[in-house]
C-alpha positions in Angstrom: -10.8 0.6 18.4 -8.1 2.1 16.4 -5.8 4.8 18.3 -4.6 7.7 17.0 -1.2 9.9 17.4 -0.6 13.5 15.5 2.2 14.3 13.7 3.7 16.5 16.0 3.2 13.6 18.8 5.3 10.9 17.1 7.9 13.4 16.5 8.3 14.0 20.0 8.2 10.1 20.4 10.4 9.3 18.4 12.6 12.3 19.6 12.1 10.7 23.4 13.5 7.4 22.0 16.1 8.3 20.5 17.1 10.7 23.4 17.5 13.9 21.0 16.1 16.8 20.2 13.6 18.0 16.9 13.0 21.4 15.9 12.3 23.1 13.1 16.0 23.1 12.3 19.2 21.5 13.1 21.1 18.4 13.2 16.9 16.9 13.5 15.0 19.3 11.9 10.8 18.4 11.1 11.5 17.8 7.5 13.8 14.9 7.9 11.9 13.4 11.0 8.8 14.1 9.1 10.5 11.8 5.9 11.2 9.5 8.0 7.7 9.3 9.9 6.1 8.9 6.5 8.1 6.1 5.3 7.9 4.2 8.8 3.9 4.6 8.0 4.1 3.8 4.4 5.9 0.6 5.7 3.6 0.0 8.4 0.7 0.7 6.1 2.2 -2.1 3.5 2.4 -4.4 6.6 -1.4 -4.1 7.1 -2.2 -4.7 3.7 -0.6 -8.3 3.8 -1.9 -9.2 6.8 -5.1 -7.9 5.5 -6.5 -5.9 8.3 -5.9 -2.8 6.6 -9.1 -0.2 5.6 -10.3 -0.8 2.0 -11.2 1.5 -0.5 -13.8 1.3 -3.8 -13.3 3.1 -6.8 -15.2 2.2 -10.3 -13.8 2.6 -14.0 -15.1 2.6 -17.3 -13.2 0.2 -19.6 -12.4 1.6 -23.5 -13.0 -0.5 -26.3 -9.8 0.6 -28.5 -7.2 -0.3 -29.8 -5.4 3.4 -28.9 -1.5 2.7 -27.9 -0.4 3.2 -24.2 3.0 3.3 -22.1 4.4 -0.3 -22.4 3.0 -1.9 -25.2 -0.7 -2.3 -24.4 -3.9 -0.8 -25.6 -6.4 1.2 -24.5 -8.9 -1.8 -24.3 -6.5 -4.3 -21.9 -5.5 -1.3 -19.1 -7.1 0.6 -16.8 -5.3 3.0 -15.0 -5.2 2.2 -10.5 -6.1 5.0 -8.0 -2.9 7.4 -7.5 -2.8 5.8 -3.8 -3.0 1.8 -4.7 -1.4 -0.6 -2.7 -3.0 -3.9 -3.2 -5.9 -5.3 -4.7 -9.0 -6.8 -2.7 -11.5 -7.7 -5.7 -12.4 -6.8 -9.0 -16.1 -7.0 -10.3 -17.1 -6.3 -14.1 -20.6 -5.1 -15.0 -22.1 -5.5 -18.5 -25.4 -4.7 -17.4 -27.8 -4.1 -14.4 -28.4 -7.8 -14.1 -24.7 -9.1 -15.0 -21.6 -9.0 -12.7 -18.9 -11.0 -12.4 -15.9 -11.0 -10.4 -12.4 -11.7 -12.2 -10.3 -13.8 -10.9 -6.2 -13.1 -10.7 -4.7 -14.5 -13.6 -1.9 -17.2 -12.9 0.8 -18.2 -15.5 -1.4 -21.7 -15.9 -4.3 -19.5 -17.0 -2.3 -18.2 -19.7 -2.5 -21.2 -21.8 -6.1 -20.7 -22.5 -5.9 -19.6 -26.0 -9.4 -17.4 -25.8 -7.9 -15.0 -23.4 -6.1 -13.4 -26.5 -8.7 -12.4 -28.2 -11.5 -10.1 -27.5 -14.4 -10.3 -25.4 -15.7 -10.7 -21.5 -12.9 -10.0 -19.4 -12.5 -12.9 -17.1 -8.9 -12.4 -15.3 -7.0 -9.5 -13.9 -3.0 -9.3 -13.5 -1.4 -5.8 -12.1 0.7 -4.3 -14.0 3.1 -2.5 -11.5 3.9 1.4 -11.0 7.0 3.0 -12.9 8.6 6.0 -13.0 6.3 7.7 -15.8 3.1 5.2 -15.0 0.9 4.7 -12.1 0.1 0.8 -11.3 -2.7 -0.6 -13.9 -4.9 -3.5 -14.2 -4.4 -5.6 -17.2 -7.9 -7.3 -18.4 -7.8 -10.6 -19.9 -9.6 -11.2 -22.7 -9.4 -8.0 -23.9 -12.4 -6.0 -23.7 -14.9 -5.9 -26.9 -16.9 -3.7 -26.0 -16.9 -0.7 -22.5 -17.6 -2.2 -19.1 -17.4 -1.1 -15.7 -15.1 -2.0 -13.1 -15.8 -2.1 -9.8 -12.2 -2.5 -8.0 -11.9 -2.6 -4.1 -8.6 -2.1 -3.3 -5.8 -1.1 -0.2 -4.5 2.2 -0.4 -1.2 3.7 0.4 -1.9 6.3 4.2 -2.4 9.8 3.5 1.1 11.9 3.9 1.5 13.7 7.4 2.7 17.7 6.8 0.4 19.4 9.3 1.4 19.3 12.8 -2.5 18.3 13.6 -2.5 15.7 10.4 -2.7 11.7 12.2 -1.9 8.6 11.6 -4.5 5.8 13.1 -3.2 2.7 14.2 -4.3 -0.4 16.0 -3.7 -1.4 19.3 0.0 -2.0 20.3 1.2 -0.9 16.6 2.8 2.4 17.4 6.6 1.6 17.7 6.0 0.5 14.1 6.4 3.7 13.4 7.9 5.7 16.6 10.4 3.2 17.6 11.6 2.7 14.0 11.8 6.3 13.4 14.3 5.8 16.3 16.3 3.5 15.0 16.9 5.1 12.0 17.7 8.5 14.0 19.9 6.6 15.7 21.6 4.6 12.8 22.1 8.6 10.7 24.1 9.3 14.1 26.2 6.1 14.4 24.8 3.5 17.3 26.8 4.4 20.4 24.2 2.7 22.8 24.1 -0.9 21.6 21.4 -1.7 24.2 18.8 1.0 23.5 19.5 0.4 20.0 18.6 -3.3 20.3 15.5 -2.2 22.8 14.6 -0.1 20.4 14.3 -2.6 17.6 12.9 -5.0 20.0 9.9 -2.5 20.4 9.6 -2.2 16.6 9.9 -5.9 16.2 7.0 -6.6 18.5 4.8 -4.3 17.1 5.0 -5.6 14.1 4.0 -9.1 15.5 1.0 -7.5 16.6 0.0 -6.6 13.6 0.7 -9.6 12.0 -1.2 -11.7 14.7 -4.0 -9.7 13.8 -4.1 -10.7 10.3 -4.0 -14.4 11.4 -7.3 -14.0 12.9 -8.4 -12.2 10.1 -8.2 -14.5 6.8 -11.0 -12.9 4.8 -8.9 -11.1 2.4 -5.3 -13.0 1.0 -6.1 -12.7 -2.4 -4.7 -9.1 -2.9 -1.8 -8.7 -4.9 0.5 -6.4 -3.5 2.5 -4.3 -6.2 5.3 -2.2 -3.6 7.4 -3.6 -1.5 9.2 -2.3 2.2 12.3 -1.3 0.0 10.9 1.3 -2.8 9.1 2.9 0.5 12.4 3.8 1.7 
């Protein structure tokens, strides 16, 4: 059973590990802690996704059959634009009909040198096309589309943003120093580390829940074909 902690509990955790005190302002006010909370579960969330024990989500999507130009070179009948809160992919099924649907497969370089997948017809392969600054992520179709179809695309999405004290993050079990020790360490680091030993406790703490959640995903191997399109760095 997955546990739950508020936002205004893991800032008082993380405040208790790192022996200092958050308010509303100051050297720790709520908006930096709160940053920092949201990256530590944006990184936690990403860790999930790997491992693959992470909550899915399902969203469908017409395909357009034109030749219309869009941001990086495509067209309109080769992209279709990912949820605002993607993180990875879990499957991708196209329907032509109500009797007809197929599930693409994630196109590999090797693929690429099957001359029919530049021209038009039944997409067969998927690649994702990562976010930007002006873009959200995209699915490229291989073959381009010939006519519309509908995509059905399961997918792992980024955790809702904390900003109400009452707004929570839900965790597995032994995961929260993912996220409350870390914040820690980074309070800790902004400050200069004059307590070597909590500062390596406190990374210990992180360290093993992490472990946790990756042991998780090693009993869990249903879902390692997702593509995952952000790394721990741009979260930061």
């Amino acid at each position: 059973m997955a546990n739950r902690l508020t936002l205004q509990q893991l800032r008082d955790m993380a405040g208790f590990l790192a022996d200092v005190r958050i308010q509303a302002t100051g050297r720790y006010p709520h908006a930096t802690i709160d940053a920092l909370i949201n990256q530590e579960i944006q990184a936690t969330q990403l860790l999930r996704v790997e491992a693959g024990t992470a909550d899915k989500s399902v969203t469908t999507v017409n395909t357009t059959a034109s030749d219309a130009a869009q941001p990086g070179g495509y067209v309109a009948r080769e992209v279709v634009d990912l949820p605002a809160d993607f993180m990875a992919v879990s499957s991708v099924y196209v329907t032509s009909s109500p009797n007809q649907r197929t599930q693409l497969q994630r196109l590999t370089e090797s693929d690429k040198t099957n001359d029919y997948l530049y021209q038009q017809g039944y997409p067969r392969f998927y690649e994702v096309l990562d976010a930007t600054q002006t873009t959200e992520a995209r699915l490229r179709l291989w073959p381009r589309c010939d006519t519309s179809y509908t995509l059905e695309i399961s997918y792992f999405a980024a955790h809702p943003v904390l900003s109400l004290t009452t707004d929570f993050w839900e965790f597995p079990r032994g995961a929260d120093d993912s996220v409350t020790a870390a914040v820690a360490c980074r309070i800790l680091e902004s400050n200069g580390v004059v307590e070597p030993n909590q500062y390596t406790a406190l990374q210990n703490r992180v360290a093993r829940a992490r472990d946790a959640i990756t042991r998780d995903g090693r009993r869990d191997r249903g879902v390692l074909t997702m593509r995952n399109t952000r790394d721990f760095r741009r979260l930061r």
